[in-house]
C-alpha positions as CSV (number, residue, x, y, z in Angstrom):
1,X,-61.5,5.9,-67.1
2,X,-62.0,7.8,-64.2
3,X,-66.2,8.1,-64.7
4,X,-66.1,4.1,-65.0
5,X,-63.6,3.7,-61.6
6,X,-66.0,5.5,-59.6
7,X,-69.4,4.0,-61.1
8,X,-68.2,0.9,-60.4
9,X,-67.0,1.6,-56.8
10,X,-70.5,3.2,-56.6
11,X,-71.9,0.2,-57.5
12,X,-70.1,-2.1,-55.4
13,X,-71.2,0.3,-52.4
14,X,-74.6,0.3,-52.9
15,X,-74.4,-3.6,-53.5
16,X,-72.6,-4.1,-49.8
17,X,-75.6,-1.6,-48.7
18,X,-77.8,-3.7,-49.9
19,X,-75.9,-6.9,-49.0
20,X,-76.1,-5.5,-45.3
21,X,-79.7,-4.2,-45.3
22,X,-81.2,-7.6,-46.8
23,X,-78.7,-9.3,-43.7
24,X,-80.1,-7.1,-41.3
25,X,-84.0,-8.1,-42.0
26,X,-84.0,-11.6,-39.9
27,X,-82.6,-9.5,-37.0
28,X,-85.7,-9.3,-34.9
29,X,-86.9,-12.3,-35.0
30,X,-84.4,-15.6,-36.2
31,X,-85.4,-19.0,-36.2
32,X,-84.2,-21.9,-34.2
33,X,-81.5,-23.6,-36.5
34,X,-81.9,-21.0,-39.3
35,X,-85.3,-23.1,-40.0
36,X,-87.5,-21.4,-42.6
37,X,-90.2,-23.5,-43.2
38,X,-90.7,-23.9,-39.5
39,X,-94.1,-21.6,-39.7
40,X,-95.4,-24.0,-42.7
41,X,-95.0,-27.6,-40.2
42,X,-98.0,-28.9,-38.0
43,X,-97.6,-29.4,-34.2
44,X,-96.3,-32.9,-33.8
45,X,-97.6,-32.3,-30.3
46,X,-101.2,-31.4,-31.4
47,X,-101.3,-34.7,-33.3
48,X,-103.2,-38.1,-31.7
49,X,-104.1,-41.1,-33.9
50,X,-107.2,-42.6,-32.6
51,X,-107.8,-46.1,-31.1
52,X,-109.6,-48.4,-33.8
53,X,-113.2,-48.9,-33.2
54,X,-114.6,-52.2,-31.5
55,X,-118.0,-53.4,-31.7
56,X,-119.7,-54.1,-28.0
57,X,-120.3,-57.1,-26.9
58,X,-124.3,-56.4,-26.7
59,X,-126.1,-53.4,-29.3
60,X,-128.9,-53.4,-27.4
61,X,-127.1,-51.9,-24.0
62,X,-125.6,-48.8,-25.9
63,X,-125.0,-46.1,-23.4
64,X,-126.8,-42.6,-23.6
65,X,-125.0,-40.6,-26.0
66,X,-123.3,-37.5,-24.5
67,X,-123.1,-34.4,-26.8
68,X,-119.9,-32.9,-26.7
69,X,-118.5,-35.7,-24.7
70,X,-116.0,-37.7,-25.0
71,X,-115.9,-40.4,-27.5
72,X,-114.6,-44.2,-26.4
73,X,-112.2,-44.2,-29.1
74,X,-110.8,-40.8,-28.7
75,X,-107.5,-41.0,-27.0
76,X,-106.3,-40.0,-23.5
77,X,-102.7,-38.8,-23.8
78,X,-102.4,-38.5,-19.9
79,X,-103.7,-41.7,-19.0
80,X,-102.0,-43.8,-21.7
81,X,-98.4,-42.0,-20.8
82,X,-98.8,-42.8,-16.9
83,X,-99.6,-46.5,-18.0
84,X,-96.9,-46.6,-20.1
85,X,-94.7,-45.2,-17.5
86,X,-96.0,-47.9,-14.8
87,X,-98.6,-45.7,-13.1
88,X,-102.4,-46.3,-12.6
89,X,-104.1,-44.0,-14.9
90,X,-107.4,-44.1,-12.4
91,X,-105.5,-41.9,-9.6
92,X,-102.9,-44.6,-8.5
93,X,-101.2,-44.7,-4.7
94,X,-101.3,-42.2,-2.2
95,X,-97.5,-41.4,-3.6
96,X,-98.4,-40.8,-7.2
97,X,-101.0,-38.4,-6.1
98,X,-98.8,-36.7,-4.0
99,X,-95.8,-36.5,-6.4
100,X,-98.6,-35.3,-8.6
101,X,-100.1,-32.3,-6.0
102,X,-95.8,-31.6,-5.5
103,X,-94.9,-31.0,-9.2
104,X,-98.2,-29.2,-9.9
105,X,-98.0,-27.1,-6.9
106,X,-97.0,-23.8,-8.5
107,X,-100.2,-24.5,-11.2
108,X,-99.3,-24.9,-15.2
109,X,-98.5,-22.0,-17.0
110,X,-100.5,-22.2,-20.2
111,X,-98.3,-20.2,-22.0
112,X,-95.3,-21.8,-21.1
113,X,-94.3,-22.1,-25.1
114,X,-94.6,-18.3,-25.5
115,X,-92.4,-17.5,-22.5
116,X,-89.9,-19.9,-23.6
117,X,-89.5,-18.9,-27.2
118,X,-89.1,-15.2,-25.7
119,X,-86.4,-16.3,-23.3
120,X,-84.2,-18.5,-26.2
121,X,-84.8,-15.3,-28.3
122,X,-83.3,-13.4,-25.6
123,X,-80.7,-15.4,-24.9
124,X,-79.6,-15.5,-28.3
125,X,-79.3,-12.0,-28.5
126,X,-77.4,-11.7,-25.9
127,X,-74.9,-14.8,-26.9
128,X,-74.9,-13.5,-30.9
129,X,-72.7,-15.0,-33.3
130,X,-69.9,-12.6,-35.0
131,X,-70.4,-10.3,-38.0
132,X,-69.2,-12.7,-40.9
133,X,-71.0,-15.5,-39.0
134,X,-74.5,-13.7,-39.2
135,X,-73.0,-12.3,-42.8
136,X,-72.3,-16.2,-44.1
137,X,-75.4,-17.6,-42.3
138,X,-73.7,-19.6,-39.7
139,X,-75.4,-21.8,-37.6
140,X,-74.1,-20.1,-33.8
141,X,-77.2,-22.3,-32.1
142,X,-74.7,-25.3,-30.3
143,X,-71.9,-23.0,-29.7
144,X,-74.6,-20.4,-28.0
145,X,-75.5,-23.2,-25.6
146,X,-72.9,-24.8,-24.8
147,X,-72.6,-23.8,-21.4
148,X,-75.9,-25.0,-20.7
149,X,-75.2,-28.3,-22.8
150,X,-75.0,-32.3,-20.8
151,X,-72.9,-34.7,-22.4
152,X,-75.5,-38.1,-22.3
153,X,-73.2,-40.7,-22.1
154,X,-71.4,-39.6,-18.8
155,X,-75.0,-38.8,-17.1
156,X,-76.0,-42.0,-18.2
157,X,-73.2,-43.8,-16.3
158,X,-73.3,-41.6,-13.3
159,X,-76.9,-42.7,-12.7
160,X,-75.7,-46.3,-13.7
161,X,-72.7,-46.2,-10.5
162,X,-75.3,-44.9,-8.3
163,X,-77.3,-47.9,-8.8
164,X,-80.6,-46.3,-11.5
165,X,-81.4,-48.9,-13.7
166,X,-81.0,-47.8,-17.0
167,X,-81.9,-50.8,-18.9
168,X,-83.5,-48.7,-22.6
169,X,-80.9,-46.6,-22.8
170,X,-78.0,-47.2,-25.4
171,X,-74.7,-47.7,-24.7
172,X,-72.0,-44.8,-25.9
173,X,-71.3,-45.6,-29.4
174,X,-67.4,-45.2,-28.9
175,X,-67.0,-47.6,-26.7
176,X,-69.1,-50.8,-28.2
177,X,-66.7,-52.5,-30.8
């Protein structure tokens, strides 16, 4: 009776062991909202539909063909989101290009992604859920950044008193009846 006691309490050691070494593997580098397949999903960034083709108005005045140019049914992210924002996507005012030169002024990091994945992991660490939470696979990511969280709906009416039109943005669901 003894033997069995102490095979089983063996047992249920090296199952807790285990338990706590397979818990122990995600350590080093967890994913955003416990994601798994996040490695497995295409950029939705990296993604552009293109812009149907049109026939011109006269085949025989066909401009020279540019290899590896640009094609006139290729899309142009930049310009279409300043004209969808209001802007002139040829250069605009003297204002747009110097609100332009004024947020580019430090240059564009192009590894901006990398350094901010680092700094989330960091921050993670340092702002860690409990034992049993990392034990039952809690999800610690709102309560981690909650500090750093804005409620919407109160931002949304303190730029609406101070006189910002904010015409697409919906009201706070708790107060429409």
């Amino acid at each position: 009776m003894r033997r069995r006691t102490a095979a089983m309490i063996g047992r249920l050691a090296l199952a807790g062991l285990l338990a706590l070494t397979v818990s122990a593997c995600e350590r080093d580098n967890p994913k955003l909202f416990n994601i798994r397949k996040a490695d497995r999903t295409p950029d939705e960034f990296s993604i552009l539909p293109t812009r149907p083709l049109e026939t011109p108005p006269d085949l025989a005045v066909l401009p020279t063909p540019t290899p590896g140019g640009g094609n006139r049914s290729d899309r142009l992210p930049e310009a279409e989101a300043i004209a969808a924002l209001g802007g002139n996507p040829n250069g605009g005012s003297a204002a747009d290009r110097a609100l332009i030169g004024t947020a580019g002024r430090y240059g564009v990091d192009p590894a901006i992604r990398g350094q901010l994945a680092a700094e989330d992991l960091d921050f993670r660490r340092a702002n860690d859920g409990r034992l049993l939470e990392r034990v039952f696979n809690v999800n610690v990511y709102f309560k981690a950044y909650e500090s750093q969280s804005l409620d919407q709906y109160a931002e949304l009416y303190r730029l609406r008193r101070a006189g910002v039109r904010t015409v697409a943005a919906p009201p706070d669901p708790a107060t429409v009846q």
